[in-house]
N, C-alpha and C positions, 0 to 999 in steps of 0.2 A: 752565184747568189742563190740565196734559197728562197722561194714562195711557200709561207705560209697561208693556210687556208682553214678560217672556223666559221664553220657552218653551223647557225642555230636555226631555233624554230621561226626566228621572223627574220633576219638578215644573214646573207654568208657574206664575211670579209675576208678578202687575198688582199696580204700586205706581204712585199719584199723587202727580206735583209742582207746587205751587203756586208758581212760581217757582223760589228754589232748596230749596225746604220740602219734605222728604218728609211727607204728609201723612197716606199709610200705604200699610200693604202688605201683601200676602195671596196664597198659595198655594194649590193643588190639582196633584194627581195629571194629568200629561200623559196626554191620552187624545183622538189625532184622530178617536174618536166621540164629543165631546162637541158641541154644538151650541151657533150662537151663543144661541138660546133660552135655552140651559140655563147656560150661562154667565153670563147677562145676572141672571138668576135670583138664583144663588148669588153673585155682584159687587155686586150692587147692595143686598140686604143689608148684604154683610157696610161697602159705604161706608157704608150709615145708620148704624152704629154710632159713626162720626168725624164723623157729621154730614157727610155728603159725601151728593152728587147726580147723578145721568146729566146734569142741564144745567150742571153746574159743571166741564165737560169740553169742548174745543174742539178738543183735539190729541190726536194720538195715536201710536208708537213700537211698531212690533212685532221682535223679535229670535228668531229658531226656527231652533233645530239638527235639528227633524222635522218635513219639510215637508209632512206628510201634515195639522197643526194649522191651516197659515198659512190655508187656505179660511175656515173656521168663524171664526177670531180674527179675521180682516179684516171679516168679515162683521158679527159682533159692533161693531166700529169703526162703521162705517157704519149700518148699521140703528139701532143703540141707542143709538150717541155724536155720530153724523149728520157722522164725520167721517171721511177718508180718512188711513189709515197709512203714516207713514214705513218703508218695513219694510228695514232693513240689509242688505248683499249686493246690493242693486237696483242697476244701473248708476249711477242718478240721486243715489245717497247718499254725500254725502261725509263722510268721517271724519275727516280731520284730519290722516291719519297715515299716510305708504308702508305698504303690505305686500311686503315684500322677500324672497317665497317664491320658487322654482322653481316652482309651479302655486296662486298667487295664489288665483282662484277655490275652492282646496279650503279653503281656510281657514274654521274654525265662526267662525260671526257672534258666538257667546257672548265666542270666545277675540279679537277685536277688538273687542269693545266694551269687555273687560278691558281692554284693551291703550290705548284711548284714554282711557280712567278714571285706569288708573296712569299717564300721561303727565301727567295735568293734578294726581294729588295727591301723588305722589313723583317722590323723586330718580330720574332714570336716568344710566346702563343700570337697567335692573330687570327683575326676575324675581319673575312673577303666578302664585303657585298657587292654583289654582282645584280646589276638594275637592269632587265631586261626584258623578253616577254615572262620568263617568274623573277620575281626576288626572293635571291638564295642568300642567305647566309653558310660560308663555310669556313669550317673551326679547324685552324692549328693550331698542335702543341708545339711546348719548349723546344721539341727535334725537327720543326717544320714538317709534321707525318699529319697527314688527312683523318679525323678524328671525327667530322659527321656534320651536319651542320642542320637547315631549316629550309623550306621552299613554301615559298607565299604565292601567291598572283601578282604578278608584273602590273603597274599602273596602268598600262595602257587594257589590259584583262578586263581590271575593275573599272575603268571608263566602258568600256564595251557594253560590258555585261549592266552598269547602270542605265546606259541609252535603251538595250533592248527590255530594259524591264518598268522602266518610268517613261511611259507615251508620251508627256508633255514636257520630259526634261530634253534641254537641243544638246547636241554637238559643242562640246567646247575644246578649246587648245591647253594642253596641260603648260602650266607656268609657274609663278611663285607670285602669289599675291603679296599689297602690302600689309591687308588687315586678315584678320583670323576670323572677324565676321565681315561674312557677305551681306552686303546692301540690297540686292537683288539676285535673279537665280544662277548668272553665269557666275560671277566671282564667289559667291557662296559654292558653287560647284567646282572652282576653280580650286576655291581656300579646300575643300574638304579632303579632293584629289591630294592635291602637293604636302601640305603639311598634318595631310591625315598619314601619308608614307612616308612623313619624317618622323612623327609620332610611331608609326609601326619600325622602324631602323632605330630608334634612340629605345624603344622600349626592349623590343629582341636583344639588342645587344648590351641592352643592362642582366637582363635574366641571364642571357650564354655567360656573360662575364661571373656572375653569380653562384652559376650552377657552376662554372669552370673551374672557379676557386682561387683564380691570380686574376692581375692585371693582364689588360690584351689589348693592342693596338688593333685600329679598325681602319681598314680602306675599301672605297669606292670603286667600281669599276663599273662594265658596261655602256653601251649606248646613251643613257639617261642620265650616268654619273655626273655631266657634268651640271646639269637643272638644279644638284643639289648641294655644288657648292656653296662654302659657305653658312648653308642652313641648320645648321646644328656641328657643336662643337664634339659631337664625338664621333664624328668621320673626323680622323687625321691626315688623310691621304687620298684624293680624286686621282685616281689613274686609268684613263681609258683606253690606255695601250695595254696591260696588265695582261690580257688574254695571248696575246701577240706575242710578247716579251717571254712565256711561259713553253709557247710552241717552239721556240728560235731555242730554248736552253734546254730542250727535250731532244731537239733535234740533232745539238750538237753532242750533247750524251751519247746517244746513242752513233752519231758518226765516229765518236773515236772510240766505241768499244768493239 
């Protein structure tokens, strides 16, 4: 079985595949002082609950946009799973797919393993938003090749950064109002949060669609994708496995080459 592992700026998720099975999957709090110890710990639990096992592991897939984690998580691989990781961005790893930037190398390994996921389960061109701590839009063409895309402030950013800069605004929970005006200060901050970053997803992706010059299908992904089904008809696809699904077909690439 293979353990995939993506590590971003606010969560890492280890999910394991049993071929093409997701078998499960589980998150914690990104934190490059965690230890593989400690890791191993709290992972291998929460597998017994699926009935899963540290010897039911043979492969392994790491993906990290903070590479202060990548020490401790390889480490984890090896010590605990007694096996050496693929880890994306390596010279040695092949993806599948050009990356067609002006500075190749800057490109987050999250926002290409998107980008090989949606090549292998949608139509292109397509356009991957990815809802997480930033919202990235990223653009493929007609060959599923990585083409460049946009990076915003993640919703939860722009709550932050509201609270610390308006004294008398409280704490609110991001959701989906039913009106667009707020009657008072929590739903008005509510409405401005949710459907002010449906407004910012329907407008970016009228312009990339524009400036692209053809039609392009658009999917959701990330931890937050799912808040936003439903809310706008030009998300066609919420997949919040999407990141996961990219790692597992990265992985097998490169196993059989």
């Amino acid at each position: 079985m293979l353990l995939a592992i993506n590590a971003n700026n606010t969560n890492t998720v280890f999910a394991i595949y049993d071929g093409t099975t997701l078998r499960g999957a589980w998150r914690c709090a990104t934190d490059p002082k965690r230890t593989a110890d400690e890791y191993v710990v709290w992972l291998t639990q929460l597998m017994a609950f699926d009935k899963l096992g540290r010897g039911d592991i043979d492969a392994a897939i790491l993906s990290s946009v903070v590479p202060a984690t990548v020490f401790n998580l390889k480490t984890l691989c090896r010590r605990y799973f007694h096996c050496d990781p693929l880890i994306v961005g390596d010279p040695g790893c092949e993806l599948g797919i050009e990356v067609l930037l002006d500075r190749p190398e800057e490109a987050g390994a999250d926002r290409l393993v998107n980008a090989v996921a949606g090549k292998d389960r949608y139509k292109t061109p397509l356009i991957v938003v990815d809802l997480g701590t930033a919202t990235t839009f990223d653009v493929l063409d007609k060959d599923g090749n990585y083409v460049g895309g946009v990076i915003a402030p993640g919703i939860n950013l722009s709550l932050q950064a509201l609270e610390m800069a308006a004294a008398k605004l409280p704490h609110v929970a991001i959701q989906r109002t039913e009106k667009i005006i707020g009657k008072s200060t929590v739903p008005a901050m509510q409405s401005g949060l949710f459907w002010g970053y449906v407004g910012l997803i329907e407008g970016l992706a009228a312009r990339i669609r524009s400036e692209f010059g053809a039609p392009m299908s658009v999917v959701a992904t990330g931890g937050l994708a799912p808040l936003f089904a439903g809310s706008t008809p030009i998300v066609e696809h919420i997949d919040p496995d999407l990141t996961l699904w990219g790692l597992y077909l990265i992985h097998k690439r490169n196993a059989a080459s």
